[in-house]
C-alpha positions as a Markdown table, in Angstrom:
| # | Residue | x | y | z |
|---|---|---|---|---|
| 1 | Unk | -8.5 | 7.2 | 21.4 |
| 2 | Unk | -7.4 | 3.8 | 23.2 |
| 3 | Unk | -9.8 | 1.9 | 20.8 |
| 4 | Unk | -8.8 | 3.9 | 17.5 |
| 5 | Unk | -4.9 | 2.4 | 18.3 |
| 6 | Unk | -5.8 | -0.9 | 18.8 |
| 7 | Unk | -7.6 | -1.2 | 15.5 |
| 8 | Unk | -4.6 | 0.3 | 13.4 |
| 9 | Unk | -2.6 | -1.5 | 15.2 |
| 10 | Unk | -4.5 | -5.1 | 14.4 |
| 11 | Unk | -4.9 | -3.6 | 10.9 |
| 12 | Unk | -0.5 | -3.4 | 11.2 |
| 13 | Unk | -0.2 | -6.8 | 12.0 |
| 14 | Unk | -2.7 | -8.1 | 9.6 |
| 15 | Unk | -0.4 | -5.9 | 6.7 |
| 16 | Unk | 2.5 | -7.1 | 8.4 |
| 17 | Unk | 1.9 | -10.6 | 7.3 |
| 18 | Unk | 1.2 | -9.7 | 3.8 |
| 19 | Unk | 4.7 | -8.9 | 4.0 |
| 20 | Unk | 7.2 | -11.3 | 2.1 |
| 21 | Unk | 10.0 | -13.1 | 3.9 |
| 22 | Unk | 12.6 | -10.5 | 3.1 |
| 23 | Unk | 10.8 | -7.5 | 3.8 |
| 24 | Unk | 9.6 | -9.0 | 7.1 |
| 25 | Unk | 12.8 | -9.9 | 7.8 |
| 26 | Unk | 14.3 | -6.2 | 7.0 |
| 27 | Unk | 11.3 | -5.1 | 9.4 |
| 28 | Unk | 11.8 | -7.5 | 12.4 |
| 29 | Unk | 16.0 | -6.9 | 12.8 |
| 30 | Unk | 15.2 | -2.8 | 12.4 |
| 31 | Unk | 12.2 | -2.7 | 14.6 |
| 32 | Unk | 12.5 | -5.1 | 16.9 |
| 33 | Unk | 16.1 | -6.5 | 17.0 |
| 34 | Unk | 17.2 | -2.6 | 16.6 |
| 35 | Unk | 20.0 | -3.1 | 14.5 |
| 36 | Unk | 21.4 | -1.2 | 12.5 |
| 37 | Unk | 21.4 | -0.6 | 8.8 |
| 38 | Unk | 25.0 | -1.3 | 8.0 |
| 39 | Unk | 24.5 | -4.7 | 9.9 |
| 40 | Unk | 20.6 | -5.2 | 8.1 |
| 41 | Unk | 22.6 | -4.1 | 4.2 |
| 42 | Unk | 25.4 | -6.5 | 5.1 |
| 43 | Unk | 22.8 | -9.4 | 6.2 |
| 44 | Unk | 20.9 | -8.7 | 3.0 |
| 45 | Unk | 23.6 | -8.4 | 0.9 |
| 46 | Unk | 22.7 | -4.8 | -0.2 |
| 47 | Unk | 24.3 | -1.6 | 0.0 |
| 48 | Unk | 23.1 | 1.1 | 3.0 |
| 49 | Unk | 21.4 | 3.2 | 0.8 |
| 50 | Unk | 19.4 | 0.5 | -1.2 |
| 51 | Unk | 18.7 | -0.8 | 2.7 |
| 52 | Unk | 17.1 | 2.3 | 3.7 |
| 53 | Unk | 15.1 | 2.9 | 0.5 |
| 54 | Unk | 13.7 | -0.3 | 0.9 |
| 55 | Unk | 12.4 | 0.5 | 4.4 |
| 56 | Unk | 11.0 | 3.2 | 3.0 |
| 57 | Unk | 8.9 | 1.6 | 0.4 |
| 58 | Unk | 8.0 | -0.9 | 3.3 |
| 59 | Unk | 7.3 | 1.6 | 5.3 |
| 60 | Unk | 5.1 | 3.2 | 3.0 |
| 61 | Unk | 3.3 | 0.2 | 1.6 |
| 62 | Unk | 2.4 | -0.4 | 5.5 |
| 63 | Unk | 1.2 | 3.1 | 5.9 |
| 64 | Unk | -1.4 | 2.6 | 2.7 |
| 65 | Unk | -2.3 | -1.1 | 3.7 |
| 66 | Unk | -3.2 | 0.6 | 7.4 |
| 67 | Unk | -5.1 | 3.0 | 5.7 |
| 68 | Unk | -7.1 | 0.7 | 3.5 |
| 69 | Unk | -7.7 | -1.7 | 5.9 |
| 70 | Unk | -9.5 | 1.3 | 8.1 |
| 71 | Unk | -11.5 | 2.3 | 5.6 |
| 72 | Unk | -14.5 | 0.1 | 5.6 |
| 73 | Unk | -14.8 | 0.6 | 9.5 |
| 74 | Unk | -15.3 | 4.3 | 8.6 |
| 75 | Unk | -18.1 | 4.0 | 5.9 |
């Protein structure tokens, strides 16, 4: 199992980068600065429920890109 989470997560950092500036930004301060989102909408100029929709789509665009980038090791 250990070697099956170090791929996806090099395959995560490879779609991570294929992020643009704002949506990395919007990733790092949630993720790893653990702010929250009325202090991530303010930064951004945006209101909290745009804020959180758009971590969704990133979120989600991330889960695909994961996915895609897995499935050449599996053919």
């Amino acid at each position: 199992m250990q070697p099956e989470f170090e791929r996806r997560l090099k395959h995560l950092e490879t779609c991570l980068g294929k992020l643009s500036p704002k949506q990395r930004t919007l990733v790092e301060g949630y993720y790893y600065e653990r702010a929250d989102i009325e202090s991530l909408a303010k930064r951004s100029g945006r209101t909290v429920a745009a804020t959180y929709k758009t971590l969704q789509r990133i979120r989600q665009a991330l889960q695909c890109c994961v996915e895609d980038q897995a499935k050449p090791e599996a053919a």
